[in-house]
N, C-alpha and C positions, 0 to 999 in steps of 0.2 A: 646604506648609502643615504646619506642627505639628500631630504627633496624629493626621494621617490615614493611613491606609494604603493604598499602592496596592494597587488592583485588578489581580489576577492577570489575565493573556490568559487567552483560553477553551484549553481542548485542542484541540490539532490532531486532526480525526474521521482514522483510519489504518485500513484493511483489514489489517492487521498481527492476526495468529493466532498467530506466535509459532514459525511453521515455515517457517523460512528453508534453504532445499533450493531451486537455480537445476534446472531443465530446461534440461539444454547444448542440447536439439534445439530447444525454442522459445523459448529466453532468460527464461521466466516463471517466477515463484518460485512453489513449490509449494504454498503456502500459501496464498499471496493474488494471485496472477497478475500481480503488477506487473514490468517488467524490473528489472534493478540500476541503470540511471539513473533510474529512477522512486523507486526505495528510496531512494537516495542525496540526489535531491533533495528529499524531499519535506518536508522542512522552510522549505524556501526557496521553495519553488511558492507560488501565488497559492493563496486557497481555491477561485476558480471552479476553476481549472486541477485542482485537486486531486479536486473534485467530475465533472468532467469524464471524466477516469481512473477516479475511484470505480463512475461509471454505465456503462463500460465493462469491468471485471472481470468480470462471468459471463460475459456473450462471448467471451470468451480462451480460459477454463477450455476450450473445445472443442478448444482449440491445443494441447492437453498429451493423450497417450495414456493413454487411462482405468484402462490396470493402475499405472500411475506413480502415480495418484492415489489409488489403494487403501491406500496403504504407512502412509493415515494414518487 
């Protein structure tokens, strides 16, 4: 239609902090606990699928050794 303009997509909600640091020992980024398959796809994920992962990140955070985590 003339005149109208589409409406943007919403944003993709991302636990992304912006501190992209892998943990070699437990593959989780130190920033936001996701692996790099997770990072990678995560444009392309379903939203459940993404919400599913989301509500799983603090549980991880135990996976990573707590002076690692200090660095930030």
């Amino acid at each position: 239609m003339r005149g109208m303009v589409a409406a943007s997509p919403p944003p993709i909600a991302t636990p992304c902090v912006k501190v992209c640091i892998v943990d070699g020992e437990s593959g989780l980024c130190l920033g936001c606990y996701r692996t790099l398959s997770e990072v990678a796809a995560w444009s392309s994920l379903t939203e459940g699928r993404r919400t599913s992962i989301m509500a799983e990140l603090a549980g991880r955070r135990g996976r990573i050794h707590p002076e690692k985590l200090n660095l930030f």
